[in-house]
N, C-alpha and C positions, 0 to 999 in steps of 0.2 A: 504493500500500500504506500503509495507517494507521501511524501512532509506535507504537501501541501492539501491533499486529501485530510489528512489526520488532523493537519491546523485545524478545517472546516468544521471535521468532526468536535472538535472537544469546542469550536465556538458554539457550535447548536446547542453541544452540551449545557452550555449559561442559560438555562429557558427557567427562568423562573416561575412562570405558571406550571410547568411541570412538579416544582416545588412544592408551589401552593395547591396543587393536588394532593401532592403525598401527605403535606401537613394535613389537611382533610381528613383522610382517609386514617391518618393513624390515629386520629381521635373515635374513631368508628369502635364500638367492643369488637367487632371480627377483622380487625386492620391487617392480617397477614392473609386473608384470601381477598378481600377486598384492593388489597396492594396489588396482589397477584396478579388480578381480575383487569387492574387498570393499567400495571404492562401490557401483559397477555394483546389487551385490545389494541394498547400504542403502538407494539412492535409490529401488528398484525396489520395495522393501516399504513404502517412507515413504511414497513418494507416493499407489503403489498402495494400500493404506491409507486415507492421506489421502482418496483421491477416494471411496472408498466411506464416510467417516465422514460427510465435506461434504455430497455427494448426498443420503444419508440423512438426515441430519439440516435439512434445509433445507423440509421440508415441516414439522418439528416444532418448530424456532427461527423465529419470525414475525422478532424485532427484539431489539437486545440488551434489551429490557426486558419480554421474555416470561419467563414464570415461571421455563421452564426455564434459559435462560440466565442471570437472576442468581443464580436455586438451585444453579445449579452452580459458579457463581464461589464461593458463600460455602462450600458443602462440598470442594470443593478446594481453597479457600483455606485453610480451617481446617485442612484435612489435612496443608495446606503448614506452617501454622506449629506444629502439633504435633510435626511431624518437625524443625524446626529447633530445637525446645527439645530435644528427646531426642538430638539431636547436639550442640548444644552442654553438655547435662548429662549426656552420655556414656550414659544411660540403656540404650540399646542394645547396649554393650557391659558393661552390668550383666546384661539379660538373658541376652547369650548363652552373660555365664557363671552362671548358676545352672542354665541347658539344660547348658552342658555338665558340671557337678556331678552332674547327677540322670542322665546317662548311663553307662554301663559304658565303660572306657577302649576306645578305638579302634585295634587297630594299624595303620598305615599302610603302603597298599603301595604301590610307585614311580609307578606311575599316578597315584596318588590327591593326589600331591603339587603338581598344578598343575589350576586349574580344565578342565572338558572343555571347555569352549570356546576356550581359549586353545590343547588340544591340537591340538584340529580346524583352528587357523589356521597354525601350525607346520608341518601336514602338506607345505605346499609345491604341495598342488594347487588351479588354480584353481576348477575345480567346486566341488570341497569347500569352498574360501574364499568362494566367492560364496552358496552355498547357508547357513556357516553365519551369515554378514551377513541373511540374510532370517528366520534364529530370532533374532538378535543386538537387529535395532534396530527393535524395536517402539515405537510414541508412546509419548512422556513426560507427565509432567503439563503442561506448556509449547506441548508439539504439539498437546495433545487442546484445551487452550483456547483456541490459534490454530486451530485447525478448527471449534470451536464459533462462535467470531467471525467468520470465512471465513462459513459456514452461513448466521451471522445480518443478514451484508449482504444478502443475496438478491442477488449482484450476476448477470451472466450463466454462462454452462458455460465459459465463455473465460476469464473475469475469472477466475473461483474457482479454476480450472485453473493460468494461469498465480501467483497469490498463492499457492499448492499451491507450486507446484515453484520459488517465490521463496526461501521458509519453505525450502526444504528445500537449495537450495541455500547461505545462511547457515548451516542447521543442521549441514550437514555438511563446514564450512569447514575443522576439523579434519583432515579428510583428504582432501580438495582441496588447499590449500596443502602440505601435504608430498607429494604427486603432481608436482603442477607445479615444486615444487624440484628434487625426484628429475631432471626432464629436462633442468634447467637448470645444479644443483650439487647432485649429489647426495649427497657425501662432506660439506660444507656445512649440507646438509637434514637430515642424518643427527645428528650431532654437534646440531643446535638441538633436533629433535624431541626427541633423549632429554634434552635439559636442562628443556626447555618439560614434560615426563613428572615427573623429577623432582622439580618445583617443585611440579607439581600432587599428586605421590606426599607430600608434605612437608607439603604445605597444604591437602590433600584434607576433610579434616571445615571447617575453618575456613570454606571456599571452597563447601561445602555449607550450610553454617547460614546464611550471608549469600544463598544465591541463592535458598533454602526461603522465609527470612523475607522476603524482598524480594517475593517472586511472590506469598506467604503475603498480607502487608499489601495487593499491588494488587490480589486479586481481592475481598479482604473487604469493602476500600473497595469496587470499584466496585459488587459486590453488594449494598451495604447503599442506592448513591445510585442503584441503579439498582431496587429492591425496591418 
């Protein structure tokens, strides 16, 4: 697997809603199938996903120096470091309040006070928790350019396969590592998760602008030396 795959890999890895899932769920009494329940579905939509992005695209990416793949570096690049400016200039939370100026006041009702997806994980069942893992983790910009790279190896159905489910094992390290606590110490695993949450609840824009810009600057570069 390439440095530069692997980078990709362990940046998807920083998904914080992944997090805020797992914290969820370990609050659940059945939090170890429940956990289970909510890999099981992620891996199952990532990869499966995956494999159909790869496949498809592997007749359309000749090499990374086919149009489409540096044209795609530099528009997602670009997209990457627009969003890292409008989060680190708050600009985002400029807009969302003049949206909510120009709306009529909202009353809020007990439902409405916690996103629905966080409800649906709550519920305690594992259908419903594995089901709603496969609306939940759909590619990121990080996955969709390790699958474009995957593609542009042309390597065999094995190779791309197993680099598939490489990507997605680092990607979802998050909530592998608090699984495999859970069966070894899980009063332990517990107690770290929601600190490792915390930090990230603290640091969440800071930790966003730096992963945008960073992903931002490698695809522009390698787009412009690969153009």
């Amino acid at each position: 697997m390439e440095l530069q795959l692997l980078a990709l890999a362990f940046e998807a890895a920083l998904y914080p809603t992944l997090l805020a899932a797992v914290v969820i769920l370990l609050n659940q009494p059945r939090r170890v199938p429940l956990l289970a329940a909510y890999l099981a579905g992620g891996l199952t939509i990532s990869i499966g996903l995956g494999c159909l992005i790869v496949f498809g695209l592997q007749g359309s990416v000749k090499s990374s120096n086919s149009t489409l793949s540096w044209s795609a570096d530099l528009a997602i690049g670009g997209l990457a470091l627009i969003a890292a400016v409008a989060l680190a200039t708050r600009a985002d939370e400029r807009m969302r309040a003049r949206r909510a100026g120009k709306r009529p006041p909202k009353v809020k009702q007990d439902d409405d006070k916690e996103p629905f997806s966080e409800r649906l994980l709550a519920k305690g069942s594992v259908p419903i928790v594995f089901a709603a893992a496969l609306a939940i983790n759909l590619p990121g910009a990080a996955y969709l350019i390790g699958l474009k790279d995957i593609a542009a190896a042309r390597d065999s159905t094995g190779m791309a396969f197993l680099q598939i489910l490489i990507f997605n094992v680092i990607m979802f390290a998050l909530a592998e590592i608090p699984l495999a606590g859970l069966l070894v110490s899980p009063d332990a695993t517990v107690a770290r998760v929601h600190r490792v949450n915390a930090w990230f609840a603290a640091n969440g824009r800071r930790i966003a602008v730096v992963l945008f810009a960073l992903l931002g600057v490698f695809l522009v570069v390698r787009g412009i030396l690969n153009s």
